[in-house]
N, C-alpha and C positions, 0 to 999 in steps of 0.2 A: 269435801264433797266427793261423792262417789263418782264414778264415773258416768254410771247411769245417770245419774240426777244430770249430772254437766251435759248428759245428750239430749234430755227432755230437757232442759233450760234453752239448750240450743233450736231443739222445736218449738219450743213459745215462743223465741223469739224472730222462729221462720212464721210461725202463725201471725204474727203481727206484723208481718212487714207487712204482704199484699194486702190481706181480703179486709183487713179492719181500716185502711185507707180508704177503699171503695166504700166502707157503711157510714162516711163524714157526713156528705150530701143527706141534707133533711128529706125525708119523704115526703114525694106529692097524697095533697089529701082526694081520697078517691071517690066520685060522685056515689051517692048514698040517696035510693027513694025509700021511702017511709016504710015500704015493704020487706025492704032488702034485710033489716037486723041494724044490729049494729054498724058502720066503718069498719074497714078491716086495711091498715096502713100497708101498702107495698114497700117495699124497697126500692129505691131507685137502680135503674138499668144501668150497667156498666158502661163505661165508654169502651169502644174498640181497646185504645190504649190500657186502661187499667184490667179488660180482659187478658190482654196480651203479657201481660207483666206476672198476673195472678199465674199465667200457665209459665210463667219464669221461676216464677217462687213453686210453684208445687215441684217442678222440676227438679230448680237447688233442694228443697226439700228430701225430695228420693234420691239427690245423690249421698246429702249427709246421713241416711236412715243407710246407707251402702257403706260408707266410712263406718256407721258405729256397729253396725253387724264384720267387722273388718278389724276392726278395735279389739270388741269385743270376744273375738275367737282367739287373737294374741293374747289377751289378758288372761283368759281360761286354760289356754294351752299348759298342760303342766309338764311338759317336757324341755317348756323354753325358762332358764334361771331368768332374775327380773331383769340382766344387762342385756340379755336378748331380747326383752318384752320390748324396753326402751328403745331399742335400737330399733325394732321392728316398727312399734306405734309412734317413736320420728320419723320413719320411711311413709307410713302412712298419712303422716298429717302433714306431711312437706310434702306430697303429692295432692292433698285437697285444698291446702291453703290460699294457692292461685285462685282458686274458684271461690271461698270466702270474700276474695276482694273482689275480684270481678261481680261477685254479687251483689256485694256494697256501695260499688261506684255504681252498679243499674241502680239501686232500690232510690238510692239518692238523687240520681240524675231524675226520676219518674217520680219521687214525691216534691223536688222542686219547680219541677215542670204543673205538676200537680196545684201547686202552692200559687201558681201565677194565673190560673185558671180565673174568669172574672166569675164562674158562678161557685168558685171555693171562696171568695172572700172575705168569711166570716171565720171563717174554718184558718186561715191562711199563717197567724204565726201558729195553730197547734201542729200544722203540718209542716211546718219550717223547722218545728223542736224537733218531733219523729225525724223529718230528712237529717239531723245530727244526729240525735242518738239510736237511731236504728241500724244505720250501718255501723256507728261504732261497736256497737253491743255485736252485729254479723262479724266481726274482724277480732272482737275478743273473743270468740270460742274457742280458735284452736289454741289460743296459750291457758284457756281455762279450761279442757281437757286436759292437755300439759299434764299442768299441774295437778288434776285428778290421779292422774297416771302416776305422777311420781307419788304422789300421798299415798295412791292405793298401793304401789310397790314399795315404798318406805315400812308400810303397816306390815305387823305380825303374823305370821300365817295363822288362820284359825285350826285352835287344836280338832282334831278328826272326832266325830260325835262317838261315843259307845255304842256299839250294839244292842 
């Protein structure tokens, strides 16, 4: 897997933590006169809390979209051989990696808080599976950059196009 693809894997999987949490809640049905057309279903309104969290994720979001533009200039650099790429994109993912977890332990902590909610009830083990496997999947990216990194350093350089 390229590298890029491993940093959009990474954004899908920031895209799912918050905002698709908050869309579980069934939408209220909206009063409808015979004038009015068809219904038109709202969304239910955020609670304070999972507002508060969404702006946690879009956050971690822009810091990791700063790591991969940070990645990305190492890996481009052609003046650095690949034991320097290495050396370089461990420097930088041993400085973002704290914040992986950290991230992890929120999105968990807030989808099992989430989970005990008496009007999630119904909702209550799919949001119990997400509070496990969505930090997990947050905590696996930087050894699944990693290993983009080494694969794409391992690979061949491509031959230079003709003129």
């Amino acid at each position: 897997m390229s590298l890029r693809l491993t940093l959009a894997a990474a954004a899908a999987t920031l895209a799912f933590a918050a905002p698709a949490v908050a869309q579980d809640a069934a939408p209220a049905a909206p009063a409808q006169s015979p004038a009015q057309g068809p219904a038109v279903t709202a969304a239910p309104a955020m609670s304070p809390e999972e507002t508060a969290f969404e702006a946690k994720g879009m956050a971690f979001e822009a810091e990791t979209q700063q790591m991969g533009v940070e990645l990305q200039a190492v890996m481009e650099d052609a003046a650095l051989d690949a034991a320097a790429k290495k050396a370089r994109t461990n420097a930088i993912l041993d400085r973002y990696e704290p914040k992986f977890e950290a991230f992890a332990v929120e999105l968990e902590t807030f989808m099992r808080a989430l989970a005990d909610r008496p009007e999630r009830a119904a909702q209550k083990d799919q949001i119990l599976a997400a509070a496990t496997a969505g930090p997990a999947q947050v905590r696996a990216v930087p050894a699944q950059i990693r290993a983009s990194i080494d694969q794409a350093l391992a690979a061949p350089a491509a031959p230079a196009a003709p003129n």
